[in-house]
C-alpha positions as CSV (number, residue, x, y, z in Angstrom):
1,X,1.4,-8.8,-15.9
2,X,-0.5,-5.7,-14.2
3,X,1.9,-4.9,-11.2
4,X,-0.4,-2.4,-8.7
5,X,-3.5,-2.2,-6.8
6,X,-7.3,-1.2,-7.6
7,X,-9.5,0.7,-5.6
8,X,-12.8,-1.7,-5.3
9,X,-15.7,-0.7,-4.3
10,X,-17.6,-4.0,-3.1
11,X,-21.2,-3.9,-4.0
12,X,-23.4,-5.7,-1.9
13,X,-23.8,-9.7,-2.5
14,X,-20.2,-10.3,-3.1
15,X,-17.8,-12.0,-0.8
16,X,-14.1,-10.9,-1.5
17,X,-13.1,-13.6,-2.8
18,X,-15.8,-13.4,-5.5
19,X,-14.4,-9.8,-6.1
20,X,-11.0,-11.4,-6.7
21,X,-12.6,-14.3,-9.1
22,X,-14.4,-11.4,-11.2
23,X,-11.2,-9.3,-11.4
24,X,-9.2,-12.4,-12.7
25,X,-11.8,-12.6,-15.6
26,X,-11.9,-9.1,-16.2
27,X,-8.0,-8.4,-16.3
28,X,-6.7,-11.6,-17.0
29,X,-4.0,-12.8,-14.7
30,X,-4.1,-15.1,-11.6
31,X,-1.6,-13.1,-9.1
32,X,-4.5,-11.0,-7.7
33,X,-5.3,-10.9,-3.7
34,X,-7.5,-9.0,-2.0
35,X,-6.6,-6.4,1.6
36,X,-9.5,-7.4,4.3
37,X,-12.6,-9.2,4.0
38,X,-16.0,-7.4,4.1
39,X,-19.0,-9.5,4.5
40,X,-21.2,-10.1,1.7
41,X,-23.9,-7.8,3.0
42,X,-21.3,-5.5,3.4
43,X,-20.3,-2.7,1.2
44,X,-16.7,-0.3,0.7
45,X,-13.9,-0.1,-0.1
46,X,-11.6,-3.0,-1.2
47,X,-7.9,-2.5,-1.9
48,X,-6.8,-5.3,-4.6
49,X,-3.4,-6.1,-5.3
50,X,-2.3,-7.4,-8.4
51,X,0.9,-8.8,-9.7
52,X,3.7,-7.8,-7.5
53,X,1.9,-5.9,-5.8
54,X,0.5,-8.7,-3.7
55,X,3.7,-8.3,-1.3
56,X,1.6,-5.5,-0.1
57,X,-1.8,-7.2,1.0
58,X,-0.6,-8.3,4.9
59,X,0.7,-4.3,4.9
60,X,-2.6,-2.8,3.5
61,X,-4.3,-5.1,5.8
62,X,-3.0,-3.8,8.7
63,X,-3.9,0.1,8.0
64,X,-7.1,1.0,10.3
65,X,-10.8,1.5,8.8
66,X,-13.5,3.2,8.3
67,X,-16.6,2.3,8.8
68,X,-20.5,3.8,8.8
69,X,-23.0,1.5,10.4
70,X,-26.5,1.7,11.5
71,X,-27.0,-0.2,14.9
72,X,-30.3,-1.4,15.7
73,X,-31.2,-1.3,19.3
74,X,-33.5,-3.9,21.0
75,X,-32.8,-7.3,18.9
76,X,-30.2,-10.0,19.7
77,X,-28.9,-12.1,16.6
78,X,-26.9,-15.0,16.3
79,X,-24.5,-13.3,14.1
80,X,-25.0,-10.1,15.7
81,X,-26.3,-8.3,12.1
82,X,-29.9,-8.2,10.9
83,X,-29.2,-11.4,8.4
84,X,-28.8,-13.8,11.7
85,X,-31.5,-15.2,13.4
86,X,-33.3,-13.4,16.5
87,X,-32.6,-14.4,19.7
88,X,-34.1,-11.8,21.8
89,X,-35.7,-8.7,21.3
90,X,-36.5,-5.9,23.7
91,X,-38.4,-2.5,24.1
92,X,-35.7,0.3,23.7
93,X,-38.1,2.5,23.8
94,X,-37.4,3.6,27.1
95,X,-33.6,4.5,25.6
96,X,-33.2,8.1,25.5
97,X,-30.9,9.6,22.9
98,X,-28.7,11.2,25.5
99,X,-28.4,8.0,27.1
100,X,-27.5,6.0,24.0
101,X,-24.5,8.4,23.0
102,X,-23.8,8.5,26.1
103,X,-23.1,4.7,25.7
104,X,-21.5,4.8,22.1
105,X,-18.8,7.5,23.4
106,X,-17.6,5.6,26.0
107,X,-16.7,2.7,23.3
108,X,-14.1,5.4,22.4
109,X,-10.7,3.9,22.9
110,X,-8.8,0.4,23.5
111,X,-11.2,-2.4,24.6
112,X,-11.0,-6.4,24.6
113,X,-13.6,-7.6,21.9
114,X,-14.4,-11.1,21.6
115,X,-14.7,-11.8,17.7
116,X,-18.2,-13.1,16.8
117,X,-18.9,-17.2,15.8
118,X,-20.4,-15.9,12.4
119,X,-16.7,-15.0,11.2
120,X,-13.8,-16.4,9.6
121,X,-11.6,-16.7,12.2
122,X,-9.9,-20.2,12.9
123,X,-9.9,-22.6,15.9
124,X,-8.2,-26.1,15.2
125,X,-7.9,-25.5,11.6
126,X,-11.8,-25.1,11.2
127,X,-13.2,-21.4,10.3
128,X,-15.4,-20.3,13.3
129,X,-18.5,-19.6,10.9
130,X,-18.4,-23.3,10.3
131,X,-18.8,-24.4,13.6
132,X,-21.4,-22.1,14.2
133,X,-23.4,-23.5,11.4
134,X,-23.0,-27.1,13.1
135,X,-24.6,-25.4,16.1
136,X,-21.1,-25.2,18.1
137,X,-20.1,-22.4,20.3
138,X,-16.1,-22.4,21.3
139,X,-14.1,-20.2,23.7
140,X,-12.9,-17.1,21.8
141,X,-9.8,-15.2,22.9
142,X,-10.9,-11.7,23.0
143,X,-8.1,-9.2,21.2
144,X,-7.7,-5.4,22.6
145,X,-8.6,-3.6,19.2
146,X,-8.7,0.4,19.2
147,X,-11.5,2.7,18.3
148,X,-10.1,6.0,17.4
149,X,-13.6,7.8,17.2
150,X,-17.3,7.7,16.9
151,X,-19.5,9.9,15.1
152,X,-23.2,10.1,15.1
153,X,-24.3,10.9,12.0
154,X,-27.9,10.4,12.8
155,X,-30.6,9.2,15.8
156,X,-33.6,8.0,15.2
157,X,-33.9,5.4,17.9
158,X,-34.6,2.7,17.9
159,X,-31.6,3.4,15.0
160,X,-28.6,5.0,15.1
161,X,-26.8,5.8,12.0
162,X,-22.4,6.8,13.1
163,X,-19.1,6.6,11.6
164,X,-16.3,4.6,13.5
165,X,-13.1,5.0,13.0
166,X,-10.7,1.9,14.2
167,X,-7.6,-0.3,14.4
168,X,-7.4,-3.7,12.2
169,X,-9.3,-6.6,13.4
170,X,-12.1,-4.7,14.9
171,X,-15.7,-6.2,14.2
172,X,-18.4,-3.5,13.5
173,X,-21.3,-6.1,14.6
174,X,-19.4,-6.6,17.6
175,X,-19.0,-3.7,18.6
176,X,-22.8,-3.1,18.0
177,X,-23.7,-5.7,19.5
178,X,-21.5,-4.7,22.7
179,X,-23.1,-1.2,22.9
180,X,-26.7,-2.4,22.8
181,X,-25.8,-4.9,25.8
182,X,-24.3,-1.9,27.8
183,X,-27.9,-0.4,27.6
184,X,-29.6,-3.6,28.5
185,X,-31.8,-3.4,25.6
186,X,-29.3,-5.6,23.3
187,X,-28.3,-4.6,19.4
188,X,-27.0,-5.7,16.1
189,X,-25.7,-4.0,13.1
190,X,-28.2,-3.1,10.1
191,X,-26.1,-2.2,7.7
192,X,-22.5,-1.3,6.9
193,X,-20.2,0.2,4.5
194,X,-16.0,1.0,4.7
195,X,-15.7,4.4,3.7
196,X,-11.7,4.2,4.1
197,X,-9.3,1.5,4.3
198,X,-6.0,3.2,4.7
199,X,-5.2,5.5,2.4
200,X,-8.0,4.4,-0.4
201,X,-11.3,6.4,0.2
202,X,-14.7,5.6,-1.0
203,X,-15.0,8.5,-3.3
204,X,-11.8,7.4,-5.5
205,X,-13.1,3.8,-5.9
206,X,-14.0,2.2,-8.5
207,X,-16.8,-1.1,-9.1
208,X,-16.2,-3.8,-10.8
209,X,-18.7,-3.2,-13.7
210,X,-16.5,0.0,-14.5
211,X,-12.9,-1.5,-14.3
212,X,-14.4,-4.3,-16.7
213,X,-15.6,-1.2,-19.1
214,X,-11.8,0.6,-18.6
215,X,-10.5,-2.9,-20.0
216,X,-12.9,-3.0,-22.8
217,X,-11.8,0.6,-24.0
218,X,-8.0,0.1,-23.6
219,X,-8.4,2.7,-19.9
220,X,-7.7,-0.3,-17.2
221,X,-4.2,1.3,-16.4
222,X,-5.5,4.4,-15.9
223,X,-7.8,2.8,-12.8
224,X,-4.4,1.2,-11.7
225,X,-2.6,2.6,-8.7
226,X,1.2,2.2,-9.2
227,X,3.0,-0.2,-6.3
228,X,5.3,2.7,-5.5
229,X,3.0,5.0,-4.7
230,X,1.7,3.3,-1.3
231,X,5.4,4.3,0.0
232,X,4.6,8.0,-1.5
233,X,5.7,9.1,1.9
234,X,8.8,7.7,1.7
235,X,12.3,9.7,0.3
236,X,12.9,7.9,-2.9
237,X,16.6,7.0,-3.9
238,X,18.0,6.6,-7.0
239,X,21.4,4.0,-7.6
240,X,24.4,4.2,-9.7
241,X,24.5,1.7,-12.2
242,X,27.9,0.0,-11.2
243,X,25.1,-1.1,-7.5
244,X,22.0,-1.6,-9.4
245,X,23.3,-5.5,-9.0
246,X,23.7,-5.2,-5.6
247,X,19.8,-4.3,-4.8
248,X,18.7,-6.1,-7.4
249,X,19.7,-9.2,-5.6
250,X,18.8,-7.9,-2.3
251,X,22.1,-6.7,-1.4
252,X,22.7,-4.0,0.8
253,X,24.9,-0.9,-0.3
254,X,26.2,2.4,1.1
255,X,25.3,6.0,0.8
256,X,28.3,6.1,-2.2
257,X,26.0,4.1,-4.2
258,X,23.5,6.5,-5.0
259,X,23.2,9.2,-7.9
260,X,22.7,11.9,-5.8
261,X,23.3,12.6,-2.1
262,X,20.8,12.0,0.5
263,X,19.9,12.9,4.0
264,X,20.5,9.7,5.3
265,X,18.7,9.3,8.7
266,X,19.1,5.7,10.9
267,X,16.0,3.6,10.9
268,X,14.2,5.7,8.4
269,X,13.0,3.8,5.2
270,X,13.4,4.8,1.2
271,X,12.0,3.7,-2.2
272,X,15.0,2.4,-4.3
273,X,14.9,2.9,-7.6
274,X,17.3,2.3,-10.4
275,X,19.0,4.6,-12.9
276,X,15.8,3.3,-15.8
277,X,13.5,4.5,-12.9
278,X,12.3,0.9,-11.6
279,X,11.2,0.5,-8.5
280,X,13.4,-2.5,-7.0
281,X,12.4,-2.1,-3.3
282,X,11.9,-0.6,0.2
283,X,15.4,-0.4,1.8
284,X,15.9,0.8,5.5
285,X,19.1,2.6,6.4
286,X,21.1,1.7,9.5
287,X,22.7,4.0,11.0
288,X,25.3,1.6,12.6
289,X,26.7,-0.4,9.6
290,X,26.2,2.7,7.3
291,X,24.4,0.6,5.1
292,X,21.2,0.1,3.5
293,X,19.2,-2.7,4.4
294,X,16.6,-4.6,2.3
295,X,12.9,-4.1,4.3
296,X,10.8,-5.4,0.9
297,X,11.6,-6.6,-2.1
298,X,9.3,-5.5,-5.3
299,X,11.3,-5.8,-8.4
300,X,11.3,-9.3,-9.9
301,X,14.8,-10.4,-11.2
302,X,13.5,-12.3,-14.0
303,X,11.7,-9.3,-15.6
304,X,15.3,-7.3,-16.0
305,X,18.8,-8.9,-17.0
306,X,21.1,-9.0,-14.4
């Protein structure tokens, strides 16, 4: 089994989850999940986990985006992108560009956004999408999401191409649609592509028709990103063989266990590793019991002999 995660670029016309089906066929094993749904219309960047690795989809999920959108000004849609159907449209012609970054900057920051119908989010068991396609509207909490920064890349109204930078959970046709109703000329997004999902950029990602040719030619590990090296920022630790038990079973051990002494700080977390150079798990050191603490488990016992 492939333990580690691929940097997908989703092409337009794909949902995840068809990314996920085609990366089954092409590598050959079920345990593969994907990191944050893009729309099929949507393009970017799509973290897959596979084998073990899968541990780390809720944590890659989490990481904030990056997004480039083109917002149309003066048109209303159901599903607040061009693909929904129009339910107002207005002259924005009298929208200058001053006056419409002046708008987009002050989006800068924390604000409540009410997630769209057209999305996957669930009320009473039943996705929201689906409701909306039955012609049902429902009450939708709104959640405080965080834009870190906007960038306009480029204005030529009634378009305006930027760059956002934000928290998880953040909807990019929301938050165009939000902007064009703050200049009373209403909006929707045109297009959109993640150009950063944590620490996987668009420029090291890789599509699905090449990752199919790396298998082909005997390359696919070399597309593979190993499952230790999201914790890269981590200090890794290395065991003595009399503990490697211990953390293989989840244990927790003391700073005596390891091969070499580290700086052992309370709180702080380490990649654990045994004397073959496995990764076993992230451990977390507290400072109170003098004792490492599982966080994660990675290493599965059945693959060593314990």
């Amino acid at each position: 089994m492939i333990n580690g995660v691929l940097n997908i670029y989703k092409e337009k016309g794909y949902t995840s989850h068809d990314v996920v089906a085609c990366l089954r066929k092409i590598v050959g094993q079920k345990k593969i999940g994907h990191t944050g749904t893009l729309d099929p219309d949507a393009e970017g960047v799509l973290p897959v986990c596979l084998g073990r690795a899968t541990k780390l989809c809720d944590l890659l999920t989490d990481r904030n985006k990056t997004y480039e959108a083109v917002l149309l000004l003066g048109r209303t849609t159901d599903t607040q992108d061009i693909s929904g159907t129009i339910l107002k449209e207005c002259d924005a012609s009298g929208i200058s560009e001053e006056e419409a970054a002046d708008h987009i900057y002050r989006f800068v920051g924390e604000y409540d956004q009410v997630p769209p119908m057209y999305s996957a989010l669930k009320v009473n068991g039943k996705k929201l999408y689906e409701l909306a396609r039955e012609g049902k509207t429902v009450e939708r909490k709104s959640r405080r999401i965080h834009i870190f920064g906007i960038r306009i890349l480029e204005m030529d109204l009634p378009r305006i191409r930027m760059e956002v930078e934000c928290s998880k959970g953040t909807y990019i046709r929301t938050l165009c649609h939000d902007i064009g109703e703050s200049m009373g000329v209403g909006g929707c997004m045109e297009s959109l592509k993640r150009t950063k999902s944590g620490q996987f950029s668009a420029e090291k990602s890789v599509r699905l028709s090449q990752v199919e040719a790396a298998k082909d030619q005997g390359r696919l590990m070399e597309l593979v990103i190993p499952l230790d090296a999201m914790f890269s920022d981590l200090q890794p630790v290395v065991l003595k063989e009399s503990s490697v038990r211990t953390a293989y079973n989840g244990g927790t051990f003391s700073p005596a266990c390891l091969q070499e002494r580290a700086e052992c700080r309370p709180g702080e977390e380490y990649r654990v590793y045994d004397g073959e150079g496995r990764f076993i798990a992230v451990y977390r050191y507290d400072g109170e019991r003098r004792k490492f603490v599982l966080k994660k488990m990675f290493l599965d016992p059945e693959e060593i002999r314990i």
